[in-house]
Structures are given as structure tokens and as C-alpha cells.
LUMDODO-672031 format. One record per residue (C-alpha): residue in one letter; x, y, z. Coordinates in steps of 0.5 Angstrom, whole numbers. Example, Ala and Ser with C-alpha at 12.3 -4.5 7.8 and 13.67 -1.06 7.14 Angstrom:
REM LUMDODO-672031
<sekol=A	x=25	y=-9	z=16>
<sekol=S	x=27	y=-2	z=14>
//
This chain:
REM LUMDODO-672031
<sekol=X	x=231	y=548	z=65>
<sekol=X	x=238	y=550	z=66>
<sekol=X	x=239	y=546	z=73>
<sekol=X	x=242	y=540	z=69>
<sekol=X	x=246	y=543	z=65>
<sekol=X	x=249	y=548	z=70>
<sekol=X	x=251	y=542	z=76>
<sekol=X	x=255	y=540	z=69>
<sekol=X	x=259	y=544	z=69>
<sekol=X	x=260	y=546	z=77>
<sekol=X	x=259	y=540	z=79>
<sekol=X	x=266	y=537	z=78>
<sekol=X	x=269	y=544	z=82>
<sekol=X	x=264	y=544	z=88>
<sekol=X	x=265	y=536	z=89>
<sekol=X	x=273	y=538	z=90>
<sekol=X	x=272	y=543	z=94>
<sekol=X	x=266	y=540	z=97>
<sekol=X	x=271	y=534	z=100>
<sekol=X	x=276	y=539	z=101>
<sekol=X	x=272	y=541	z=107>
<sekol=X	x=269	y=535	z=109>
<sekol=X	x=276	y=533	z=110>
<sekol=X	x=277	y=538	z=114>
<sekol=X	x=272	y=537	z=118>
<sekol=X	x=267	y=542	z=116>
<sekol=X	x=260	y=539	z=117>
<sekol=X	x=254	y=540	z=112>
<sekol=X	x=249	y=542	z=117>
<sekol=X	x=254	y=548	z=119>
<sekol=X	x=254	y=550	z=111>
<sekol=X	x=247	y=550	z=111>
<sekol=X	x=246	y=555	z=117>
<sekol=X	x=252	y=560	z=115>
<sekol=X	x=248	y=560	z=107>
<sekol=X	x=242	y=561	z=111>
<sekol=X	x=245	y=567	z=115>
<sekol=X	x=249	y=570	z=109>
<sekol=X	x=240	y=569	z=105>
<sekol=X	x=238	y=573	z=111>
<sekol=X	x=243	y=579	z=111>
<sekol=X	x=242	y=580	z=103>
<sekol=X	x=235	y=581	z=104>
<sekol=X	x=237	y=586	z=110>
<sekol=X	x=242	y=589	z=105>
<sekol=X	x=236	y=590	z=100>
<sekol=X	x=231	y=593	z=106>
<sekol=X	x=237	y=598	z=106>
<sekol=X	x=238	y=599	z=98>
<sekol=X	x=244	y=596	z=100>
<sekol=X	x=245	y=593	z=93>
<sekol=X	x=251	y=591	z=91>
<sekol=X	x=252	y=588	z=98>
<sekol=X	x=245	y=584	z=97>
<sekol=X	x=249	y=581	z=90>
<sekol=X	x=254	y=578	z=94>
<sekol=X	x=251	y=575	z=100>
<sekol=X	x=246	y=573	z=96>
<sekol=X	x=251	y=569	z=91>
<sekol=X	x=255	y=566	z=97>
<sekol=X	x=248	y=564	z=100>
<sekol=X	x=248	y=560	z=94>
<sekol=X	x=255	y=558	z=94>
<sekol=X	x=254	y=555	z=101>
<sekol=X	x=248	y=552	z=99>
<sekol=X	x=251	y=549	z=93>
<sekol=X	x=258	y=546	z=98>
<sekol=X	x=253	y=543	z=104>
<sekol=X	x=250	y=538	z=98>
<sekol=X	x=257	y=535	z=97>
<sekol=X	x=260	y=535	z=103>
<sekol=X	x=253	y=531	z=106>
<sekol=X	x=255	y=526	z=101>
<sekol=X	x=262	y=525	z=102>
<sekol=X	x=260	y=524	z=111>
<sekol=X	x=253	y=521	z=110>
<sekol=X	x=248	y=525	z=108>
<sekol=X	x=242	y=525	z=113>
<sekol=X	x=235	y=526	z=111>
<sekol=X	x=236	y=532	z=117>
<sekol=X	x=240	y=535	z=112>
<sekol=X	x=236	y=535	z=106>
<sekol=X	x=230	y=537	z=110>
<sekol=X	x=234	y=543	z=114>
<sekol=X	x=236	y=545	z=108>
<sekol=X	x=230	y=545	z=103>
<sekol=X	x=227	y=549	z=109>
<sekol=X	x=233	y=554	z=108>
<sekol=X	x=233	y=555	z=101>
<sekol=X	x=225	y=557	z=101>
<sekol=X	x=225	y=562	z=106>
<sekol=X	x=230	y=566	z=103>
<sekol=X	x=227	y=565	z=96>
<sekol=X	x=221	y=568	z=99>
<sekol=X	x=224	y=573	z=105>
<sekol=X	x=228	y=576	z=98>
<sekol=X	x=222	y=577	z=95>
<sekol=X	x=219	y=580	z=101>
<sekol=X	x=224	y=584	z=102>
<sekol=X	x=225	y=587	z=94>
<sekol=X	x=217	y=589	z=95>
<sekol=X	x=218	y=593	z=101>
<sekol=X	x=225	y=596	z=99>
<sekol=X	x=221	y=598	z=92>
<sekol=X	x=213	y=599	z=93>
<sekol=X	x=211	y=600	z=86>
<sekol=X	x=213	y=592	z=84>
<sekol=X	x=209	y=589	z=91>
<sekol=X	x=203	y=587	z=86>
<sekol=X	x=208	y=584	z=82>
<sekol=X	x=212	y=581	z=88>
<sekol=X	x=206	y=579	z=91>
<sekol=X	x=204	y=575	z=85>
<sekol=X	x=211	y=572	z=85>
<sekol=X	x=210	y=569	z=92>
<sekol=X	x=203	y=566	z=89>
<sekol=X	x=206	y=563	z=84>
<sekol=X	x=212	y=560	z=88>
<sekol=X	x=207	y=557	z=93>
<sekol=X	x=203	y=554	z=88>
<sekol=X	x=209	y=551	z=85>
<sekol=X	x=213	y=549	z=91>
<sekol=X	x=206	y=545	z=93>
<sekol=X	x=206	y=541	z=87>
<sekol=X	x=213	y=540	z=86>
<sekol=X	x=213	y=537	z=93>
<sekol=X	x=206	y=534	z=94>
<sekol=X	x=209	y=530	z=86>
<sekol=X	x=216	y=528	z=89>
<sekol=X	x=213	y=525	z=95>
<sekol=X	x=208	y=522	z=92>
<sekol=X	x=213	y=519	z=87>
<sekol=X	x=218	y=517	z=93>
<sekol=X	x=213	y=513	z=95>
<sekol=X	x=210	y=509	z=88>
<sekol=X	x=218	y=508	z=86>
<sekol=X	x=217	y=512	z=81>
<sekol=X	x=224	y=513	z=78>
<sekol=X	x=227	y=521	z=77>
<sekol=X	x=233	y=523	z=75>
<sekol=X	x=238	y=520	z=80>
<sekol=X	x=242	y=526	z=82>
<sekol=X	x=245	y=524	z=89>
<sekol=X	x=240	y=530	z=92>
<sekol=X	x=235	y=528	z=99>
<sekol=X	x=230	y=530	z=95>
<sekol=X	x=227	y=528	z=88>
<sekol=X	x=226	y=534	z=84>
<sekol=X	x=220	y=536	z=79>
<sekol=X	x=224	y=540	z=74>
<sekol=X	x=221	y=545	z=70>
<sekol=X	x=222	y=552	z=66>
<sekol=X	x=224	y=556	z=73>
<sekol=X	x=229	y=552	z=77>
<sekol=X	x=233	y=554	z=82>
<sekol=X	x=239	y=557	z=76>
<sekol=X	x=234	y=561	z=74>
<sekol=X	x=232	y=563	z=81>
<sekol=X	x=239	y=565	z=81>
<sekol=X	x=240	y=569	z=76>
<sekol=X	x=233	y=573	z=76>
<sekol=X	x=235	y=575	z=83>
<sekol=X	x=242	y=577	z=80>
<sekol=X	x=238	y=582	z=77>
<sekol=X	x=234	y=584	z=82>
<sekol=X	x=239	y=587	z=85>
<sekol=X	x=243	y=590	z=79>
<sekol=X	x=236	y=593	z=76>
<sekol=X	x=232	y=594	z=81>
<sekol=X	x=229	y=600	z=78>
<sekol=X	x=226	y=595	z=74>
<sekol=X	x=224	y=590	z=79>
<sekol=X	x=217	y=590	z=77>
<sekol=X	x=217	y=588	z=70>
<sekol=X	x=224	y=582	z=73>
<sekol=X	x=218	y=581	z=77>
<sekol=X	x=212	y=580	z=72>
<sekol=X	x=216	y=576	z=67>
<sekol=X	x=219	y=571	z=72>
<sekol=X	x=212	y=570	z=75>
<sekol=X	x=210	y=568	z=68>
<sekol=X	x=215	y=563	z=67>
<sekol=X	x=214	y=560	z=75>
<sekol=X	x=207	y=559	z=74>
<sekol=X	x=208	y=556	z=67>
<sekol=X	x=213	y=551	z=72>
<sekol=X	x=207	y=550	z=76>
<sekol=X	x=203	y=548	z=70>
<sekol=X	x=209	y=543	z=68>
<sekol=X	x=208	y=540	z=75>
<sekol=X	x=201	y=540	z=76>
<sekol=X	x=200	y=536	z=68>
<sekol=X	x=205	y=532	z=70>
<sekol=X	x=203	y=530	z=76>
<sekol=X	x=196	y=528	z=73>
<sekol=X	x=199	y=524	z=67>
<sekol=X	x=202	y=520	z=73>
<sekol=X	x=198	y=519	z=78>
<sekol=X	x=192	y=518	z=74>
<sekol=X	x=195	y=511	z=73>
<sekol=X	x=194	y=506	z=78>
<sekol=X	x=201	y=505	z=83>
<sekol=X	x=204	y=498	z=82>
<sekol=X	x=203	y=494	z=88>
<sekol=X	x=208	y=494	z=93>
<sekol=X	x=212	y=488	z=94>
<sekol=X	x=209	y=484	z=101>
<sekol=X	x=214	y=480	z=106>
<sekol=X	x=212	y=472	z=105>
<sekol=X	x=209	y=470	z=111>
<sekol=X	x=214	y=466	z=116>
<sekol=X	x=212	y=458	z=117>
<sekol=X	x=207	y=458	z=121>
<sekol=X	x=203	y=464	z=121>
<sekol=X	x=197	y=465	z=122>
<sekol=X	x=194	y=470	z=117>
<sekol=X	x=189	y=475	z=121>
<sekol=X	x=182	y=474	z=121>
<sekol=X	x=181	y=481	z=117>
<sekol=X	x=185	y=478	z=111>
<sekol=X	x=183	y=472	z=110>
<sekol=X	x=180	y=471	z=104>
<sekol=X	x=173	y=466	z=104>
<sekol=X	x=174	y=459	z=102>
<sekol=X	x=172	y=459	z=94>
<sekol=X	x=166	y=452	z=93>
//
């Protein structure tokens, strides 16, 4: 819900800074990797109580995941890329979560439920967007590798509850609870979405025309009408 307005405002900064690295030689898919180790340590740094430090990583994990995306674009973006970094983000998402659950044992249930609804979320969401990818149905063009299915809880949102995950965790379950409530309800938002979109037939497909002389294969042919 907050994606859109949030790459508003910090766009503009990450593109400069972006192709400030690009310029200088910084490859995207090393953006990525280093995000994916500061995603790691932060979830260690929860194992250990270590609060505070799990705040920082976790908020530099997210600053390089945001900076690997303009500097692709600026050097070629590559469908590797995309997938390496989709890969990233879900496994700290998860691995965060994994981890608030061991470091406070009476938010598993909550935690677990979390994990639950992550994954019916991310189901639809990717099943909807490769499904769209392939009838041309046309998303909100953000220059990403992957089209997005936006909805209550996005990745700003995912922010921002992990924040205070890490400032509060005393309250981690109830943090838990509502942003389990508010994920599902994404999955629901995906899943309605999918149905009202997918129930309409796809349109066809445009065919190449059949180069002169061709001969049509003996299983598409159609009968001769008398």
C-alpha cells in the first residue's frame, strides 16, 4: 500500500546514488549479495538479543536491496538479477521471522501464522504476476524485473513492522498478530484479483505469418469446407 508513495519520494536519491555506484564500477548482483549478508547477520543479531545491532543490519540490508535495483538499470538489468534478488529478499523476510520466534518463544504461534501467511501471499503473488507476464497484461511499469501485485502489506510495510520488531520486542506477538491480519488480507486482495482476471479468457497470441511456400503441418490444417 505504501510502496508507490515511498519509491516517490526516494527514488530521485537512490537513482543518484545508484548511478554514482554504477559509474564506479560497483556490480548490482554484489549489491545484492552484500544486502543478503547484512539480511543474515541482522537475523543472528536477533538470535542473540542483539537489538539494536538487528535494527541496523536489517535497515542496511534494505538500503542495499534498494540501490542493487538502480544500478542494474543504469548497467543492463538481467533476468539473473531479478531472480537472485527476489530469491534474497524472501529468505531474510522469512529467516527474520524464523528467528524473532526462537529469540521470543511466546510469539512463535503468532510467528508461525506470520510464515503462513507469507506463503499463501507470495504464492499468489508470484503464480498472478507470471500468469499476467505471459497474457501481456499490462501492471504498473516500475522498471523492476518482476510485475508486482501490490496490496495492503508491501515491502514498506514489511519495513517498517520489522523495525519495530526490533524496537519492541517485548510485544512481538501482538506486532506478529496484526501484521499477520494485514498479510492475509494481501492474500485475499491477490487471490480476488487473480480470479476477476483470470476468469476472462486470454487474448490470442499474435502468430508469425507462414513464410511463402510453407507448408502447413499435417495436424494444423484445417478440413476443406464443401
Amino acid at each position: 500500500m505504501l510502496d508507490a508513495p515511498a519509491r516517490r519520494v526516494l527514488s530521485p536519491t537512490l537513482d543518484a546514488v545508484g548511478a554514482r555506484l554504477a559509474d564506479a564500477g560497483v556490480p548490482a548482483l554484489a549489491l545484492t549479495a552484500a544486502g543478503w549478508v547484512a539480511g543474515l547477520a541482522s537475523c543472528a543479531a536477533v538470535l542473540r538479543h542483539a537489538w539494536l545491532w538487528a535494527l541496523a543490519l536489517w535497515l542496511v540490508n534494505r538500503l542495499l536491496d534498494g540501490l542493487d535495483g538502480p544500478v542494474a538499470r543504469r548497467t543492463g538489468a538481467s533476468d539473473l538479477g531479478g531472480f537472485l534478488d527476489i530469491v534474497a529478499d524472501f529468505s531474510i523476510y522469512a529467516g527474520f521471522i524464523v528467528a524473532v520466534a526462537i529469540a521470543q518463544p511466546e510469539a512463535q504461534l503468532a510467528c508461525l501464522a506470520l510464515l503462513s501467511a507469507y506463503y499463501l501471499s507470495g504464492t499468489a503473488f508470484l503464480a498472478l504476476s507470471s500468469l499476467l507476464e505471459r497474457r501481456g497484461t499490462s501492471l504498473a511499469a516500475d522498471g523492476r524485473s518482476l510485475r508486482l501485485v501490490g496490496g495492503l502489506a508491501e515491502g514498506t510495510e514489511t519495513i517498517v513492522v520489522y523495525v519495530l520488531l526490533c524496537l519492541l520486542p517485548g510485544r512481538a506477538a501482538l506486532i506478529a498478530w496484526l501484521f499477520t491480519a494485514a498479510v492475509a488480507i494481501t492474500a485475499t486482495q491477490r487471490i480476488a484479483l487473480g480470479v476477476h482476471t483470470l476468469r476472462r479468457p486470454a487474448a490470442p497470441l499474435p502468430t508469425e505469418p507462414a513464410a511463402p511456400g510453407a507448408v502447413m503441418p499435417q495436424e494444423n490444417r484445417l478440413p476443406a469446407r464443401g
